[in-house]
C-alpha positions as CSV (number, residue, x, y, z in Angstrom):
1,X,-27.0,-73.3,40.4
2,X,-24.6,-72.4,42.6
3,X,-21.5,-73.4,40.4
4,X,-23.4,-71.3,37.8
5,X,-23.7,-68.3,39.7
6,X,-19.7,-68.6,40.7
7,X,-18.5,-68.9,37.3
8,X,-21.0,-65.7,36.3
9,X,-19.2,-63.8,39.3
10,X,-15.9,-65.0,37.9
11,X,-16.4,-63.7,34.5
12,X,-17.7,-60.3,35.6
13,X,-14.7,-59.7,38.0
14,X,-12.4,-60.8,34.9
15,X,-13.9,-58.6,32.3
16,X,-14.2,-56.0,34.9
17,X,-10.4,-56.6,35.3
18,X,-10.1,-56.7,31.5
19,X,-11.6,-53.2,30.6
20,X,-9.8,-51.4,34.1
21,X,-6.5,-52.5,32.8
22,X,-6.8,-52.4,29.4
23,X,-4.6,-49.8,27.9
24,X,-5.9,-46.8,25.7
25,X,-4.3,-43.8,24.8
26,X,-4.7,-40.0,24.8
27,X,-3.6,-36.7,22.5
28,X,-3.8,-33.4,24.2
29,X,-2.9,-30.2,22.3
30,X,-3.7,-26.3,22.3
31,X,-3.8,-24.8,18.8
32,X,-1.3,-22.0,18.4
33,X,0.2,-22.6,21.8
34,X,3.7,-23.2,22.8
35,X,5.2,-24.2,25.8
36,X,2.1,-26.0,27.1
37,X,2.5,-28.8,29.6
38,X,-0.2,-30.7,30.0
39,X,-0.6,-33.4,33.1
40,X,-2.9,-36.1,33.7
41,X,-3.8,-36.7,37.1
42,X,-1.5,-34.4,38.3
43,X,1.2,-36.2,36.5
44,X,2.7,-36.2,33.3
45,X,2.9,-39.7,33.6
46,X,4.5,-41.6,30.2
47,X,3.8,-39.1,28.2
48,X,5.5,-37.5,25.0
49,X,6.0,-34.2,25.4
50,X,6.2,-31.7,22.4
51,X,5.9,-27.7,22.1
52,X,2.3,-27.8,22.1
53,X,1.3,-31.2,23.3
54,X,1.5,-34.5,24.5
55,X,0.9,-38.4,23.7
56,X,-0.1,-40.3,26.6
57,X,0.1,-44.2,26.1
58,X,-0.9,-47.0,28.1
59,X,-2.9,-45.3,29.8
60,X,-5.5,-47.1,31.6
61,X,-9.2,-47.2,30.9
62,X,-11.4,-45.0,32.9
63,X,-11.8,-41.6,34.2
64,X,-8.8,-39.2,34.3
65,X,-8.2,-35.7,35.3
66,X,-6.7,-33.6,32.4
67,X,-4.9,-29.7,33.0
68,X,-3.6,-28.1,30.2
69,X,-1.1,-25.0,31.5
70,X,0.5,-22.8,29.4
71,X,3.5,-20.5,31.5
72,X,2.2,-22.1,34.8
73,X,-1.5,-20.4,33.8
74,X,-4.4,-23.3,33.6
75,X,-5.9,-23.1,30.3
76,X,-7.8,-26.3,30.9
77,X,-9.4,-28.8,33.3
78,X,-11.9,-31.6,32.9
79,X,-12.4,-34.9,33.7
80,X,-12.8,-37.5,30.8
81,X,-13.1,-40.7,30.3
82,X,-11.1,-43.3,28.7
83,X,-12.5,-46.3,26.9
84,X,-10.5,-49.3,26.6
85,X,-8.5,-49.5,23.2
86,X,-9.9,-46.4,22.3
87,X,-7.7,-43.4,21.5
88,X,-9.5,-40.1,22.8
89,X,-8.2,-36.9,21.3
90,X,-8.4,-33.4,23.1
91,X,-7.6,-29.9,21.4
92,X,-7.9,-26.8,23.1
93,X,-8.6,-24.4,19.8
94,X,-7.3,-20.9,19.9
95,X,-10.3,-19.5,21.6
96,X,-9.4,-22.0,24.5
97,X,-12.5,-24.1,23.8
98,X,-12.4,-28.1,23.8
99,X,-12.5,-30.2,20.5
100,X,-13.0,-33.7,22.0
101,X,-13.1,-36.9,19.5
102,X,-12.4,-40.3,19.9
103,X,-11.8,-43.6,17.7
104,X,-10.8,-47.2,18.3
105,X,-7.4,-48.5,18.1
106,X,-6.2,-50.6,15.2
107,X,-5.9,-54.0,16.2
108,X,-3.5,-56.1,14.6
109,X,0.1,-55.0,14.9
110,X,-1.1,-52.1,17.9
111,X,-3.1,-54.9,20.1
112,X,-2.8,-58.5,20.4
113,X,-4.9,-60.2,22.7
114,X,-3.8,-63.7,23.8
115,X,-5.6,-66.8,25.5
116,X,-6.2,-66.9,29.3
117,X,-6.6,-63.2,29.2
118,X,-3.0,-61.7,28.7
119,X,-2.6,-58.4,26.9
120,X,0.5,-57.6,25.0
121,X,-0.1,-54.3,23.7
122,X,2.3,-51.7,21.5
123,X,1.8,-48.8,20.6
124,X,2.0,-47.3,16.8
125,X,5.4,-46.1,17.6
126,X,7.4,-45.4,21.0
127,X,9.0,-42.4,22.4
128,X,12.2,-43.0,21.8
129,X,11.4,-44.7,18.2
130,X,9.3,-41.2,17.1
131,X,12.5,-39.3,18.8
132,X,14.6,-40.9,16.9
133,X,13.0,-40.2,13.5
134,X,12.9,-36.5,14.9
135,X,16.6,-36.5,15.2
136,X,17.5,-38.1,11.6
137,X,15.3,-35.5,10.0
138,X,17.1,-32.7,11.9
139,X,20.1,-34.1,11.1
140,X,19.2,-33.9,7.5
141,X,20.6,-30.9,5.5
142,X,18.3,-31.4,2.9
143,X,14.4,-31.1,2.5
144,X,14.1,-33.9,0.0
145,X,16.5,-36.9,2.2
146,X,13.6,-35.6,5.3
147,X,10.9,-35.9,3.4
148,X,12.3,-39.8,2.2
149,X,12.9,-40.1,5.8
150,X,9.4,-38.5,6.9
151,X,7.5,-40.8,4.3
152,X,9.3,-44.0,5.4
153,X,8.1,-43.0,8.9
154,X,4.6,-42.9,7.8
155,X,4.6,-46.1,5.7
156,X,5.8,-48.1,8.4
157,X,4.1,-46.6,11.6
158,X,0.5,-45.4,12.7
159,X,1.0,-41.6,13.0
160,X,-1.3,-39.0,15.1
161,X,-1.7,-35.6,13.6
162,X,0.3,-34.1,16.5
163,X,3.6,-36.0,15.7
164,X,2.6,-35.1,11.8
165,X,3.1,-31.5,12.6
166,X,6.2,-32.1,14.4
167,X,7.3,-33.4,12.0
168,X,6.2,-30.7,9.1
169,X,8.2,-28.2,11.6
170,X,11.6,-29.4,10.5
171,X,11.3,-28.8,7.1
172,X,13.0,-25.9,5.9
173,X,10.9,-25.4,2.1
174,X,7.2,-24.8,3.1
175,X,6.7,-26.5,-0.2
176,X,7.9,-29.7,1.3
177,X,6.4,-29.8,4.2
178,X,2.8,-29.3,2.0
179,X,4.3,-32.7,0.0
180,X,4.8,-34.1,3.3
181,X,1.3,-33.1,5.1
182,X,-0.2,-34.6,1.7
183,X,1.2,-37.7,2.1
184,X,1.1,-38.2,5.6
185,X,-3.2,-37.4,5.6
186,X,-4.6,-40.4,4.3
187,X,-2.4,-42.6,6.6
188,X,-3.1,-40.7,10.2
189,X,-4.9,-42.2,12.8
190,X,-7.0,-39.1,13.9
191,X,-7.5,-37.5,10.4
192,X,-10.3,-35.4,11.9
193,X,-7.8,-33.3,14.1
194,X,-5.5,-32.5,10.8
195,X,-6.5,-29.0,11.0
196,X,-3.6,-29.2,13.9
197,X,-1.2,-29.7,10.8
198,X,-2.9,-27.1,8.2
199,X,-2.1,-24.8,11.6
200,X,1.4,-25.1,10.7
201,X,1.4,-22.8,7.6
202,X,2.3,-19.3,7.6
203,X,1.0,-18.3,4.2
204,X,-2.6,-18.6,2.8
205,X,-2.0,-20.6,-0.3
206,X,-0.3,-23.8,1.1
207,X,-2.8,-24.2,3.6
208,X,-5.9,-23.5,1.8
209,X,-3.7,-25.9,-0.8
210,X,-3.8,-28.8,1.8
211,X,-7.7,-28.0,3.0
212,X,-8.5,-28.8,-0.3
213,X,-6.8,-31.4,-0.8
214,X,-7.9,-33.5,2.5
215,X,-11.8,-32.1,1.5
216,X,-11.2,-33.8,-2.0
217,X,-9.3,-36.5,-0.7
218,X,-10.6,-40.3,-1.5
């Protein structure tokens, strides 16, 4: 009985261990904001910083303080919590209220869990690999070699819908970067915070052109 009771305790310490250290990852952006920094636990820890947001990976289960600031004003402050392999999304809209969603991560080629309780987790794309494709693109002098670039991007990685709109920023024709916000839908991870990439249209027509497309799309 006692044996019994020491391997139970064992188990619960190790899956205790398993869901404290298991990593997750988290998307914070503001709608219509630039210059926003945004820490986590007072610390911008590993995270990818754009004009309005960040990408936080490996970030470790559990509760976490998030501050958004925008020109060293806070805009935001909560405290959320993380669920292992899940990916938890936070957008501040333009009236400066809190969208929160969350999904699991794909597992597979993201997550790959091994015997004796090892982790060896990647994420859908690194830093310096999403930098990278940044850089080719602007590099680019014309729309159409981006948007081969931008669709070889998306073919071959797991995008968020914040790195889709930086992306739709370096294209020069807007109706390019409609092709490219098309194409890029069905294959993003958090499809239900697009509306951060329909955001990136000036005119009416291309963005109520993409609405209706993702409200159609199958």
């Amino acid at each position: 009985m006692k044996k019994i009771l020491t391997l139970s305790l064992a188990f619960f310490v190790a899956m205790s261990s398993f869901a404290a250290f298991t990593p997750s990852r988290l998307v914070v952006s503001a709608t219509g904001k630039n210059n926003v920094r945004v820490t986590v636990d007072e610390t911008t820890v590993n995270g990818q910083v754009g004009n309005s947001g960040s990408v936080f990976e490996n970030l470790s289960a559990g509760y976490h303080t998030v501050r958004i600031y925008q020109f060293g004003r806070m805009l935001y402050s909560a405290a959320v919590q993380v669920k292992p392999m899940y990916e938890l999304s936070i957008v501040l809209d333009k009236h400066g209220r809190a969208i929160i969603g969350e999904q699991p991560m794909k597992s597979g080629d993201d997550c790959q869990l091994q015997y004796g309780g090892a982790i060896s987790y990647e994420p859908a794309i690194s830093y310096g690999d999403f930098e990278g494709i940044k850089t080719m693109m602007g590099d680019t002098r014309f729309d159409q070699k981006r948007l081969a670039i931008a669709k070889k991007a998306v073919d071959e990685n797991d995008l968020s819908s914040v790195q889709v709109k930086a992306m739709a920023q370096l294209f020069v024709s807007e109706n390019a970067k409609l092709e490219f916000a098309k194409y890029a839908y069905g294959k993003t991870l958090d499809k239900n915070n697009y509306f951060i990439v329909s955001n990136t249209f000036p005119f009416g027509d291309n963005k109520a052109d993409l609405i209706n497309y993702i409200r159609n799309y199958r």
